[in-house]
C-alpha positions in Angstrom: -9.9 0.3 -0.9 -7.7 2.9 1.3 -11.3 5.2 2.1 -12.1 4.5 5.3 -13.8 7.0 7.5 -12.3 10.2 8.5 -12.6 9.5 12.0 -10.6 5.8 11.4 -7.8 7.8 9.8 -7.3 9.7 12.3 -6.1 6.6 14.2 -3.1 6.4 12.0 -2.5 10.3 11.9 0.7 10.2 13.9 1.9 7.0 12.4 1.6 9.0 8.9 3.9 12.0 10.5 6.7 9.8 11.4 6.6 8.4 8.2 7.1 12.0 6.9 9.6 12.5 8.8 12.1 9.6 8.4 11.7 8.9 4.6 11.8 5.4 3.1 14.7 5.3 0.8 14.7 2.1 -0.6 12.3 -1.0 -1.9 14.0 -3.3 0.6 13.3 -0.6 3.8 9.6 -0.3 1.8 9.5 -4.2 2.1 10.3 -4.2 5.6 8.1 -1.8 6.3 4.6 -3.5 4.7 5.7 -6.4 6.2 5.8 -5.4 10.0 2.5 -3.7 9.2 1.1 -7.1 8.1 2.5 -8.7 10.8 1.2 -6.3 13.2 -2.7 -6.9 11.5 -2.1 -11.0 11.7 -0.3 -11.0 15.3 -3.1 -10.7 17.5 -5.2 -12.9 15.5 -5.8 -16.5 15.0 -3.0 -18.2 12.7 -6.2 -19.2 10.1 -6.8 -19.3 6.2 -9.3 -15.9 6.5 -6.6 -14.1 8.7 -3.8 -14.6 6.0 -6.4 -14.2 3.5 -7.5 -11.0 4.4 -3.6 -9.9 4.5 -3.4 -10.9 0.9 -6.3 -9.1 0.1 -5.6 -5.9 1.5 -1.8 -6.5 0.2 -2.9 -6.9 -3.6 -6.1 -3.7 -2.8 -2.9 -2.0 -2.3 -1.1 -2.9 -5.3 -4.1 -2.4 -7.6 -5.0 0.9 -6.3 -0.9 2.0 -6.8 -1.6 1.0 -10.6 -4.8 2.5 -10.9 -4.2 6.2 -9.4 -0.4 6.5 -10.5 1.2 4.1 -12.4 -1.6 4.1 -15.2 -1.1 7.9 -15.4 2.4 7.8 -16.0 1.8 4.6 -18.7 -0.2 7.1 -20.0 2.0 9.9 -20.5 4.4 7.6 -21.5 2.9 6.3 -24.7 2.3 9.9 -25.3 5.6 10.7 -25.6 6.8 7.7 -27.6 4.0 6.1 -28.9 2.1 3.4 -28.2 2.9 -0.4 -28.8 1.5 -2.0 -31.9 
């Protein structure tokens, strides 16, 4: 989902920096801030079904690669720690 080419990323490089260096503190600044990006993809396109599908899919890419590299680790370690549900 996020591995694009090297040479693509580099498009974003200094968007990544800033990011760096004016943390996001809070789920609502989080929200604000996937949500300009989305609007920013969908803005110069056509106001169709594949546009706003495409948005969703990257959106929920996103969320299923957050589970799959981090959260499932720390589920993980979790039930190792205190056991696993029956």
């Amino acid at each position: 989902m996020p591995y694009i080419a090297q040479s693509d990323r580099e498009r974003f490089e200094n968007l990544v920096k800033t990011m760096h260096l004016s943390p996001i503190l809070t789920a609502g600044e989080l929200n604000y801030l996937i949500t300009q990006l989305v609007h920013s993809f969908l803005e110069p396109k056509v106001q169709n079904y594949q546009n706003y599908n495409d948005a969703l899919g990257a959106l929920e890419g996103a969320k299923l690669e957050l589970y799959r590299r981090s959260i499932t680790e720390y589920e993980n370690m979790k039930i190792s720690l205190n056991g696993d549900v029956p």
